[in-house]
ZALOMAR-299501 format. One line per 8 residues: their letters; for each residue x, y, z of C-alpha. Coordinates in nm, 2 decimals. Layout:
BEGIN
a) X/Y/Z | ...
This chain:
BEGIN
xxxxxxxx) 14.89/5.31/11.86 | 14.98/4.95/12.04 | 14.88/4.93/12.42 | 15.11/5.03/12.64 | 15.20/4.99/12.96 | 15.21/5.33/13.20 | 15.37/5.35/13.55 | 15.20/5.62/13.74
xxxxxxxx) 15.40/5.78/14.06 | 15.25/5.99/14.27 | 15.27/6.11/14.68 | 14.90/6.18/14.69 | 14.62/5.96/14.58 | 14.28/5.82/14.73 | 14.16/5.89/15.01 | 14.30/6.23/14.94
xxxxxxxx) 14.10/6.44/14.68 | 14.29/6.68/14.52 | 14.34/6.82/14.12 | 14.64/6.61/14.14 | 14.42/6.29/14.23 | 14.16/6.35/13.99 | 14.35/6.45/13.69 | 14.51/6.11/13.77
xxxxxxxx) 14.20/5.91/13.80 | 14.03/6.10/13.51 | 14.31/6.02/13.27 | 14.37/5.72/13.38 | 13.99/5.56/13.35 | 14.06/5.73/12.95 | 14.32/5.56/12.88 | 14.24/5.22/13.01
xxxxxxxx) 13.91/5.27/12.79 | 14.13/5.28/12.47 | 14.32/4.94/12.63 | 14.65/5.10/12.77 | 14.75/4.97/13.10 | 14.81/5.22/13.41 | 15.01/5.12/13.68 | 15.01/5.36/14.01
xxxxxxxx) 15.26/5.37/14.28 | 15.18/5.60/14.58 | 15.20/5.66/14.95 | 14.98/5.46/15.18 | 14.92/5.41/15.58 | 15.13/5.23/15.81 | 15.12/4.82/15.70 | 15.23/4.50/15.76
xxxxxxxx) 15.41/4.46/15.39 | 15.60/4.71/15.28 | 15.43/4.72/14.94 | 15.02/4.66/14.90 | 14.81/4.64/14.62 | 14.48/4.88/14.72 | 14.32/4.79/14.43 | 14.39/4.66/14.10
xxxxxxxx) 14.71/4.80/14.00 | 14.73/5.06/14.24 | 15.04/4.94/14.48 | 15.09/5.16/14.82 | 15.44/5.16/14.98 | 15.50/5.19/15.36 | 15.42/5.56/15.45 | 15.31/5.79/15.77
xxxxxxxx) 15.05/6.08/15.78 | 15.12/6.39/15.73 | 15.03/6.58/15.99 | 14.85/6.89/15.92 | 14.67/6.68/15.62 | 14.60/6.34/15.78 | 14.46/6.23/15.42 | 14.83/6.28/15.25
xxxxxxxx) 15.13/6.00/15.31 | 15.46/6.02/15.31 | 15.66/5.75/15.21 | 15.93/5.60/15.41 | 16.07/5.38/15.16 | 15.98/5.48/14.79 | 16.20/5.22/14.63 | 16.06/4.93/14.77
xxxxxxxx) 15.83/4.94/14.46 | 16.09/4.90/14.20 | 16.08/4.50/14.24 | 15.73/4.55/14.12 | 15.81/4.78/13.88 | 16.04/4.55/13.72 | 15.79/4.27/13.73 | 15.55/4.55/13.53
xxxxxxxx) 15.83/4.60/13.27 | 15.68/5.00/13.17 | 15.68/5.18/12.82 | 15.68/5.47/13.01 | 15.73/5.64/13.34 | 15.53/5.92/13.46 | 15.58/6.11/13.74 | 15.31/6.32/13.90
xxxxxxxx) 15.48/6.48/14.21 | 15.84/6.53/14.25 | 15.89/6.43/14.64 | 15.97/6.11/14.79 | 15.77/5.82/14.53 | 15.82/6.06/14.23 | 16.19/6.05/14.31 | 16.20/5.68/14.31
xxxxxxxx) 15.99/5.68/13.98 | 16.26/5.96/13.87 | 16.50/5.72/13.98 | 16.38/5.41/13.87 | 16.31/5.52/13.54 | 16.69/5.61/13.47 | 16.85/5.31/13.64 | 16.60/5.09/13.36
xxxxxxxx) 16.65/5.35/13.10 | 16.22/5.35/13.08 | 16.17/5.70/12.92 | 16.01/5.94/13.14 | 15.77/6.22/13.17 | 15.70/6.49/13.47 | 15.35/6.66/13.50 | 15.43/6.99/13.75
xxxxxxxx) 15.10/7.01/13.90 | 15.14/7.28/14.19 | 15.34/7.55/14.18 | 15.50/7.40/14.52 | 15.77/7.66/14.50 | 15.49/7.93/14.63 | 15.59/8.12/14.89 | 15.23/8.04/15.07
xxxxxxxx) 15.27/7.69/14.99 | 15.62/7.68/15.15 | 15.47/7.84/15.48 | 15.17/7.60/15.47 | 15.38/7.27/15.48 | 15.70/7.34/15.60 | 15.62/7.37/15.97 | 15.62/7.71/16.17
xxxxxxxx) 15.99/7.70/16.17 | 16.13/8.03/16.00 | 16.47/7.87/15.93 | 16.34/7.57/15.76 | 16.08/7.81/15.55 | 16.39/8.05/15.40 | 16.58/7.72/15.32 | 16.29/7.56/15.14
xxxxxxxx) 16.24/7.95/14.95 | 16.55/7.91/14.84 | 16.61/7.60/14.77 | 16.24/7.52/14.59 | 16.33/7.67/14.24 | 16.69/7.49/14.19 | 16.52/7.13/14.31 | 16.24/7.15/14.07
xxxxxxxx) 16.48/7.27/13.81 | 16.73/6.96/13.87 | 16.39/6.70/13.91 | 16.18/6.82/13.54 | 16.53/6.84/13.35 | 16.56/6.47/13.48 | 16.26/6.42/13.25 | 16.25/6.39/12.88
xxxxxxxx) 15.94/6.53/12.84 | 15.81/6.80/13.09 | 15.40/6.87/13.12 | 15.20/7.17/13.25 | 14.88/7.22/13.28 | 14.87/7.58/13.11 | 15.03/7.79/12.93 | 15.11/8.02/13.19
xxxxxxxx) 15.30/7.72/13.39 | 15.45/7.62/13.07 | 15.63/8.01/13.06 | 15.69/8.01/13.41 | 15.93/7.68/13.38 | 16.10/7.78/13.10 | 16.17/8.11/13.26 | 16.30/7.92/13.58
xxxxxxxx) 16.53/7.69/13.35 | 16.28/7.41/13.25 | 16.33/7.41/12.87 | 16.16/7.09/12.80 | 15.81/7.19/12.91 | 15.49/7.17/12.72 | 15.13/7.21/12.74 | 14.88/6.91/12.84
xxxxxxxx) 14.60/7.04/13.03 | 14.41/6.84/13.29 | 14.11/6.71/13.18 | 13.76/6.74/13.33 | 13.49/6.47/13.30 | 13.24/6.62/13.08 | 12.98/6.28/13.14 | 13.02/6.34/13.54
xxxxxxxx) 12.99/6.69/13.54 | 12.74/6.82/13.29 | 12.42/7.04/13.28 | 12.19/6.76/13.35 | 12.24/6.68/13.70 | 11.98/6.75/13.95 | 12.12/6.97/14.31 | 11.73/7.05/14.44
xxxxxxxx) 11.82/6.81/14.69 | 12.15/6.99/14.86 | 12.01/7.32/14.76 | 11.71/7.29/14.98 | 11.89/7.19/15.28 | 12.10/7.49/15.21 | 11.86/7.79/15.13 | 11.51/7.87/15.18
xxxxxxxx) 11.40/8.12/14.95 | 11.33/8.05/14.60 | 11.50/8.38/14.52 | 11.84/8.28/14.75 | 12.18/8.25/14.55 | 12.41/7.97/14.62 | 12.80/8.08/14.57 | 13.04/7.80/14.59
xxxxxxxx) 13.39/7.67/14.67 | 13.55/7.37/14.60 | 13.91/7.24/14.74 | 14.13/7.29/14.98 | 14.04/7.48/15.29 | 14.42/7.60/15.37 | 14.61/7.98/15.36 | 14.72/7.95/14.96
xxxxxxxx) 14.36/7.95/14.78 | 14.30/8.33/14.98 | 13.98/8.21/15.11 | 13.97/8.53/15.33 | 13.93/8.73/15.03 | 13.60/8.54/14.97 | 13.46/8.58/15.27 | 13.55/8.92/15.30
xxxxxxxx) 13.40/8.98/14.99 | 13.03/8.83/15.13 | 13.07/9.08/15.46 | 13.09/9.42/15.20 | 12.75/9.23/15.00 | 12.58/9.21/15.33 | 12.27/9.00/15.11 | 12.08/8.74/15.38
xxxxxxxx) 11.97/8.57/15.02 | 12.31/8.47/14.92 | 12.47/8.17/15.08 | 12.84/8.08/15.08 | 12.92/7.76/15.07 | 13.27/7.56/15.09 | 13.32/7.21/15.02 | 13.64/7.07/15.15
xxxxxxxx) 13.86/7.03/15.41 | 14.23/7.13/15.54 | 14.44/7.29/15.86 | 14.25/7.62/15.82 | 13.93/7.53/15.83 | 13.86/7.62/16.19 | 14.09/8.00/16.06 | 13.80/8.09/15.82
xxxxxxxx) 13.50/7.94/16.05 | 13.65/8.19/16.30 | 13.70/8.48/16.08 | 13.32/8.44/15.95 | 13.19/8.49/16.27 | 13.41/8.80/16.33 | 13.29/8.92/16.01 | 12.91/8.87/16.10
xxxxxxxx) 12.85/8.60/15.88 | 12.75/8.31/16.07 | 12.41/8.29/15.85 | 12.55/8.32/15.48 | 12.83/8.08/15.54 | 12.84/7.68/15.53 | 13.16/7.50/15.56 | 13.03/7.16/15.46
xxxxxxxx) 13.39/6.98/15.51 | 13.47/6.68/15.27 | 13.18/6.59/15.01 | 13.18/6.26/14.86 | 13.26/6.22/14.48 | 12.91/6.10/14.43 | 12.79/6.42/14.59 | 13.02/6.67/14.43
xxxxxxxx) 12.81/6.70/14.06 | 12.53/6.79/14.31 | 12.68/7.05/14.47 | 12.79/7.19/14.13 | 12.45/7.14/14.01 | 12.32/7.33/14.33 | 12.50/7.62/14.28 | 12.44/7.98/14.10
xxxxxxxx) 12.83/8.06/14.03 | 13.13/7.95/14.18 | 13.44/8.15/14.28 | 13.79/8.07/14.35 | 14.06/8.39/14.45 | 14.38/8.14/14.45 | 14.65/8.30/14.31 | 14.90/7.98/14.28
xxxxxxxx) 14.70/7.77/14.04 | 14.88/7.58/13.74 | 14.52/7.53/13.63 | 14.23/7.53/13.82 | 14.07/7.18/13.71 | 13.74/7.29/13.97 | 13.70/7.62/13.74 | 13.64/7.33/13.47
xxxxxxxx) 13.40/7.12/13.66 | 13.22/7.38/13.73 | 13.16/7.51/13.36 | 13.06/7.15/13.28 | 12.77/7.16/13.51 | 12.71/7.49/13.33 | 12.79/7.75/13.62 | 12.99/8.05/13.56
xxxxxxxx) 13.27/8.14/13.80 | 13.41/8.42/13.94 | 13.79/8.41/14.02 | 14.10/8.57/14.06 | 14.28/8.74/13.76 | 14.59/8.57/13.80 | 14.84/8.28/13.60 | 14.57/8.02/13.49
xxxxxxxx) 14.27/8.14/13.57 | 14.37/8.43/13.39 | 14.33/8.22/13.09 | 14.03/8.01/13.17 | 13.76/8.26/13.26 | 13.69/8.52/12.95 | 13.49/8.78/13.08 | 13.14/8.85/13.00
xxxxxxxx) 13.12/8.50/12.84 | 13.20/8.19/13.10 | 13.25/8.43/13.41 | 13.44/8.72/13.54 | 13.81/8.82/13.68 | 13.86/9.00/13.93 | 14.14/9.21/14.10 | 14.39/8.90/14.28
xxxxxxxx) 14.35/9.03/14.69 | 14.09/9.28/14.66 | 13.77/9.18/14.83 | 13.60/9.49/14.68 | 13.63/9.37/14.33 | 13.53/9.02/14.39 | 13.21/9.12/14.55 | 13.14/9.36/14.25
xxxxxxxx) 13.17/9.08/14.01 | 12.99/8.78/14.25 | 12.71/9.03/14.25 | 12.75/9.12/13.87 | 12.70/8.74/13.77 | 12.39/8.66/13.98 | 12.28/8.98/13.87 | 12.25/8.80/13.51
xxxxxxxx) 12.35/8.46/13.52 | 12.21/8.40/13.15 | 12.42/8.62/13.01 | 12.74/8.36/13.07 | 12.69/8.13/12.75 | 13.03/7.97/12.68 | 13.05/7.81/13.02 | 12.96/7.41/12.90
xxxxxxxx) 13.21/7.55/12.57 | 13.47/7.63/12.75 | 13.45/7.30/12.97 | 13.46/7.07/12.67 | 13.73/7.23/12.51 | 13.90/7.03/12.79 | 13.72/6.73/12.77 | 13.92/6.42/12.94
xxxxxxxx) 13.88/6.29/12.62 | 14.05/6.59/12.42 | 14.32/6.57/12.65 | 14.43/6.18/12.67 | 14.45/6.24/12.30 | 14.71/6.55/12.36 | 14.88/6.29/12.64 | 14.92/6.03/12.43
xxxxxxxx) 15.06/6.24/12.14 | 15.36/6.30/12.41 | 15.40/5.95/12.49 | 15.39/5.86/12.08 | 15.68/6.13/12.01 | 15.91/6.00/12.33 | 15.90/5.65/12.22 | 15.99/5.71/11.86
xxxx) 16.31/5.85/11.98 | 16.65/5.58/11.96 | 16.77/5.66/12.35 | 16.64/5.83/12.62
């Protein structure tokens, strides 16, 4: 296949670290190692020009914080990046989010007639997700619940080509009117994340006892990923040697610091707020299982990273995950909202940790590598098409 040349749009990118952000990064590293080009547009602080170059090839139009995640932009003026777009001259469009800069890539893909592909992400038409970013305004959260499902119908069929990470997502947007949809998972890095890497070094600042367990989250600290469920779930295990720990950040972070206190848990929990990329394999590494109970995930690319560093995981039996974790062999479901169930099964896996063989398996089957390949595929059957 002859190089080509890849426009990126997203809202979110570095600093902010999200499964958005890294399955960017991740697949975009892959497929500048087999000589493509990728070109990013994002969001970026408040600056002098109205478009910057942050690094090489990663341009950042004029944009404000967001408020209740100060790590997020929103851009003011998206389509101040199509005189560079044009200067880029694209094969192909891609558009990771579908607000303000993946409108303008939406947009400026048409007006050039570039062909153009959508990657649905998030399901941001979640009720929880709604309440979490649409203000406490009750008016404006029935709007967006209404409106949520028609704009993401009218944005994707925009697209000629319509990704999801899963299956699962894949039949949810055909059944809300996407027809075009099809499955490209996220990929994980496999040579980042992996078996070998040493934690002893975070796990001893975390737990004394050679015998203490180590259960871990990763992500966003906010209402949707049901964080409550987890801690509820370490107040009925009521075991001093097993340590909670979550590693991210977001506007409930000071909710569930709170709620672990009511609960009695101020020894078994660690809120460790934003680890550095560098760090993160470590805390993976660190760990004896890791458990999620989202129940809006498209994917779940941290389920992933954690099966590369060979962990099994514990999470919610719901959409993706659903799909992800096989019982008995990489991890364990549990019941979606009951604490009961999740403690049953957290206890369950470090019960007999050994016992979870496929979880390095599982991970590989989702190698960035395997998945560029399944990218690339889409790309190749777009541009053999006469119009677009």
């Amino acid at each position: 296949m002859e190089a080509l040349k890849i426009a990126f749009y997203t809202d979110t990118y570095l600093p902010a670290v999200d499964g958005v952000v890294t399955s960017i990064i991740n697949t975009k590293r892959e497929l500048e190692k087999r000589g493509h080009k990728v070109y990013i547009f994002t969001s970026g602080a408040s600056m002098s020009k109205p478009v910057v170059e942050l690094e090489k090839n990663v341009y950042a139009v004029h944009g404000v914080k967001f408020r209740k995640y100060p790590q997020y932009r929103l851009a003011l003026f998206p389509f101040l990046s199509a005189a560079k777009l044009n200067q880029i001259k694209p094969d192909i469009v891609h558009v990771h989010t579908p607000f303000m800069m993946g409108f303008s890539g939406l947009a400026m893909a048409k007006i050039n007639r570039i062909p153009l592909v959508g990657t649905f992400h998030t399901f941001f038409t979640h009720k929880n997700v709604m309440a979490e970013y649409g203000g406490s305004s009750k008016t404006t959260q029935k709007v967006m619940e209404k409106t949520a499902w028609p704009y993401a119908k009218f944005f994707y069929n925009k697209c000629n080509i319509v990704i999801a990470p899963s299956d699962v997502a894949t039949k949810v947007l055909k059944r809300h009117g996407i027809p075009n949809a099809v499955t490209v998972p996220n990929g994980v890095n496999t040579e980042k994340f992996n078996p070998r890497v040493s934690g002893a070094k975070i796990r001893k600042a975390i737990v004394t006892g050679k015998r203490d367990k180590i259960v871990l989250y990763v992500g966003r600290i906010s209402r949707e990923k049901r964080i409550d469920v987890i801690l509820k779930a370490a107040a009925i295990l009521q075991r001093k040697d097993i340590k909670f720990v979550f590693v991210g950040t977001g506007p409930y972070i000071h909710y569930y610091q709170h709620m672990a206190i009511r609960l009695g848990l101020k020894e078994n929990i660690r809120f460790v707020g934003f680890a550095d990329q560098d760090d993160l394999p470590r805390y993976y590494a660190a760990s004896d299982l890791f458990c999620t109970a989202s129940t809006f995930e498209t994917q779940g690319i941290v389920l992933l990273e954690a099966m590369a560093a060979g962990k099994p995981v514990v999470g919610a039996d719901y959409l993706a995950i659903r799909d992800i974790i096989k019982n008995g062999r990489n991890g364990e479901r549990f019941e979606a909202g009951n604490a009961r169930d999740c403690a049953r099964k957290i206890e369950k896996v470090l019960n007999k940790p050994s016992a979870y063989k496929e979880t390095v398996k599982t991970a590989e089957r989702y190698s960035v590598r395997s998945t560029t390949d399944m990218l690339l595929n889409v790309y190749r059957g777009i541009l053999s098409r006469d119009s677009f």
